[in-house]
Every structure is written in C-alpha cells, then in structure tokens.
Phi, psi and omega in degrees: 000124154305090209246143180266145171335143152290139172067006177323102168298291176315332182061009160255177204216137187316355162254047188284297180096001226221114182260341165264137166208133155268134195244100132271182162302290171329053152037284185304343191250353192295316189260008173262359175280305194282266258306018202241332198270145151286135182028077172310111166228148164296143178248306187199183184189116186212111181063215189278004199248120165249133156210175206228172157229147185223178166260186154178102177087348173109007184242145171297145189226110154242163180217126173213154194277135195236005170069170196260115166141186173258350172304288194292328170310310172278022119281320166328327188268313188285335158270005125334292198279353181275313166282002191111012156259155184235018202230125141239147146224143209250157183229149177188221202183134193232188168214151189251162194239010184233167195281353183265027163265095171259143169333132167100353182270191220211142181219148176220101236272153170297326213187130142246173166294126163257074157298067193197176175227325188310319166254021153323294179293025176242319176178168185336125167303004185268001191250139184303141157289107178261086193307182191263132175296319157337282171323255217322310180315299171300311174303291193315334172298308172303327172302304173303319164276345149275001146081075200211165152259153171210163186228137197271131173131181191297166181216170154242153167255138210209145168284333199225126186285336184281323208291333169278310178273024203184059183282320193274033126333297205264110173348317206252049197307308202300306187296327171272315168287347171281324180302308150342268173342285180339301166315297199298319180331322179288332185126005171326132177264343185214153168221148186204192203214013183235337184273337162296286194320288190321298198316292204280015171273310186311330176283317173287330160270043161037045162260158182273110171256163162212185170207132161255117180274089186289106197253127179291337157183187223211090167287352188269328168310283175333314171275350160292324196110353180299152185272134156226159201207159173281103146238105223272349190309098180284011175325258206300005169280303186287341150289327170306328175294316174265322163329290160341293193309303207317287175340295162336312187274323174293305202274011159281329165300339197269302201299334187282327190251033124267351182245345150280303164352276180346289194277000000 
C-alpha cells in the first residue's frame, strides 16, 4: 500500500518509486523543466510545490518546486527523503558577485554561506552547507558536454531578497552590507536563497545534493562599470542537470553490477 507523508506539503505518496528529483523554485518552471524528460506527466500542485514526473535512461525523474526561500525548500527535501529520493539538485537561478561571473554562465556551488535561520534549526552553525562531491562532479561533467561555462566555489544564502538590493531599507542596513561586503571579499561567486537549506537537510537525512545556478545578472559588474546584461533562458542550465542525472544514473548502475559480481 502506498501512504502518503502525514500532513505531506508535496502531496506525494511513497510509491512514487523516484530516486531523483530536481528542485527548482518557481512553480512556473516546473513544468519546461520535466518537458526536457521522456514522458513527462503532471503529479499534483499543493501549496507552493507543483510537480511533474518524468524518464531519463529508464529511471523515474520527479521535478518539483520548492518555492523561494529555506523553510519551505526544507520541507521539500524532507519529505523527498521520506518517500525514496536520495538524489536532489536544486536548479535555479543566482545574481552574481564577482566580476568574472557573467550573466548566462552557470555556478555550481560547492558550498554555502548560511546567511539564513532555516538550518540554525537543523545543527550547529560551525557545520558547513556542503554539496555532495559525487553531484558537483557529475555536474561540472555535464557542463563540459553542453559546452556551457561555469564557475565553481561558495554562493550565499540569504533570507531577505530586498534586504540585499535595498539594503538602506532595512533597520539593519550597517550589518547586510558588512556581511555582504565580507562574502565578495571572501570569494563568494554568487548570491540566491535555497542551498543552504537543500545541502544541510540533505547532509542530514543523509541524501546527495547538488545545484546548478543559472546567473541572471552581475550587479557588481555594473557598479565596476563593467558591461553586464539580464539573462533569463535556463536552457543549458537544464540540460546540464539532466545530463548530470544521466552520469548519476550510469555509474550508479556500473556500481550496483560490480557489487553483484562481488557477491
């Protein structure tokens, strides 16, 4: 019998069968995400989570929306590992922060900042947001066979979007720009609002994350004086993504017929 999560936000149920899933934000992208997939269907739409199911390689694909921010993406991850998936990556869309980032590349992050509270309430702040290294591999591979550029390395994660383009907004104006300041300095390449949440439910229910980061633009290049541009297509982000799964899905399979072998 097939049971759905109690109080289940996603509205799917454990027999989905589906060990991948791709997360974007957006509701809206959800379904040009699975058109990417063979035979692509709608599943449900609940609250901010739409999601489709799809193949890729003979393997179930779900894509689902985890809507903007880190509450809600971690539930999206936690009821995921509660039905069988062990695979997340999140696709999305970043603005970037350094000057050798331009619109239309791709980032792929290693690591985040956790400018956030959503995984306060998960564990210590000293323990790192991490993608999973398997994933980030197979992505920077797939990147290289869609012939796309990307850049590798930390992003931050943040709760409040105004609170970044509009910091003298905010009561706490001195502190989002020192912090700011702080990231690029450090080398952050990018900033968005979901990968700390994705990494650390995932490191903690002990599923494999990754993100591929589409950047729509680069303000600081603008404030260098630098030529910058808007750009929204997410085409080669989402073929890098299902290209990824593809990899994923092979050498899990190369591993699985070597460990039968074994025994």
């Amino acid at each position: 019998m097939n049971e759905k999560v109690y109080g289940s936000s996603i509205d799917l149920d454990s027999g989905i069968g589906a060990k991948y899933a791709i997360l974007p934000g957006d509701p809206e992208r959800v379904a040009v995400i699975a058109g990417y997939l063979e035979n692509p269907k709608p599943l449900s739409v609940h609250r901010e989570y739409t999601s489709y199911e799809g193949y890729l390689d003979g393997e179930k694909i779900l894509v689902i929306s985890t809507g903007m921010g880190g509450p809600s993406a971690a539930i999206a991850v936690e009821e995921l590992a509660m039905i069988g998936v062990d695979t997340v990556i999140r696709l999305g869309t970043c603005g970037g922060m350094q000057p050798e980032v331009r619109s239309g590349e791709l980032i792929l992050p290693t690591a985040a900042i956790r400018q956030e509270g959503t995984t306060k309430e998960y564990v210590y702040g000293e323990f790192p947001a991490a993608a999973n290294f398997d994933v980030v591999r197979a992505l920077d591979e797939a990147a290289e066979k869609v012939g796309v550029k990307v850049h590798k390395g930390i992003v931050q994660s943040k709760d409040s979007y105004y609170g970044q383009h509009m910091p003298d907004r905010m009561p706490a104006e001195r502190d989002l720009k020192e912090h700011y300041d702080a990231w690029i300095r450090a080398g952050a390449l990018a900033s968005e609002m979901e990968c700390a949440a994705v990494f650390i439910v995932s490191q903690v229910r002990r599923l494999r994350a990754g993100a591929v980061l589409h950047v729509i633009w680069n303000k600081e290049r603008e404030r260098a004086g630098l030529s910058s541009k808007t750009t929204r297509d997410l085409d080669l982000a989402i073929q890098t993504v299902t290209e990824g799964i593809r990899i994923l899905i092979k050498k899990r399979k190369r591993s699985e017929s070597t460990n039968e072998i074994q025994f």
